[in-house]
C-alpha positions in Angstrom: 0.0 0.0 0.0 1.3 3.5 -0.7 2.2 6.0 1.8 -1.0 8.1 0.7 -3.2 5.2 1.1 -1.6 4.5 4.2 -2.5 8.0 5.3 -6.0 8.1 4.3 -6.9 4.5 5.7 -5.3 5.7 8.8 -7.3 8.9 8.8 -10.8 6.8 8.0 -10.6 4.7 10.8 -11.0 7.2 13.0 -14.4 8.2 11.7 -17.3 6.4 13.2 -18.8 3.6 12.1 -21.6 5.4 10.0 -18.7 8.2 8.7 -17.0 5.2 7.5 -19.9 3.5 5.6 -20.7 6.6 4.3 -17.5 7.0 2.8 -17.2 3.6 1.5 -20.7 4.5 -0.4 -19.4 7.8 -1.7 -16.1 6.0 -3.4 -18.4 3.0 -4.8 -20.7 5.7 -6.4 -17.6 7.5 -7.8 -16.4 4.6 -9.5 -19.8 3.8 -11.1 -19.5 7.1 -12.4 -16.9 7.3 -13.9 -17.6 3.3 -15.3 -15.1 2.0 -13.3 -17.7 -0.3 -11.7 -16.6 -3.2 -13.6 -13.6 -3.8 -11.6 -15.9 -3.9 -8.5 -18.5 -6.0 -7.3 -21.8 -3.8 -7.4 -24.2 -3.4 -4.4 -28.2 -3.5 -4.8 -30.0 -0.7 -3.2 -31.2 -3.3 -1.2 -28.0 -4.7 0.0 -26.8 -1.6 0.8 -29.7 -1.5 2.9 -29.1 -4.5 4.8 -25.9 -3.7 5.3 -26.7 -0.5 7.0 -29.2 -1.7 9.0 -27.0 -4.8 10.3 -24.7 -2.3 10.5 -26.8 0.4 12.7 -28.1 -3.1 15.2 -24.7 -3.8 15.5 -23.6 0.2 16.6 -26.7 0.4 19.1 -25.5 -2.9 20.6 -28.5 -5.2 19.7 -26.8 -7.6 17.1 -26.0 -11.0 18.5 -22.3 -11.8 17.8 -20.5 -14.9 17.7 -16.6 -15.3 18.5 -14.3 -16.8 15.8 -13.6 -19.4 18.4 -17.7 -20.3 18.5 -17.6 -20.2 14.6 -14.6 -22.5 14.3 -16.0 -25.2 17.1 -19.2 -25.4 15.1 -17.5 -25.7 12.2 -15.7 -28.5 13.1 -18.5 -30.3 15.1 -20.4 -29.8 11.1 -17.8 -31.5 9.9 -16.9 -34.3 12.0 -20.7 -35.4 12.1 
């Protein structure tokens, strides 16, 4: 990564969490602008959507999480069956 990406992740993760999604939808349109899309996946409006309203459960402390430890036990209790 260059130093100027460098600078600007560094300087985007101290936005909040909705600063930083908004961000991340401002680039996304740019580059669908200026038809540069096709080197990106493309978001539905109504992923986006989800998205932001996982994302706004998760913020306001209401989203159930599960540890990468819980995710790896059930994985391999799936696969040992």
């Amino acid at each position: 990564m260059s130093p100027t990406l460098t600078d600007i992740l560094v300087a985007a993760e101290s936005l909040s969490a909705s600063e930083r999604r908004e961000l991340v939808e401002l680039l996304l349109d740019k580059l669908d602008e200026n038809g540069e899309s096709d080197a990106t996946p493309t978001f539905s409006a109504t992923w986006r959507q989800e998205v932001a309203r996982r994302s706004a459960e998760y913020d306001a402390g209401r989203a159930e999480t599960v540890t990468w430890e819980e995710i790896q036990a059930r994985w391999q209790s799936r696969r040992t069956r």
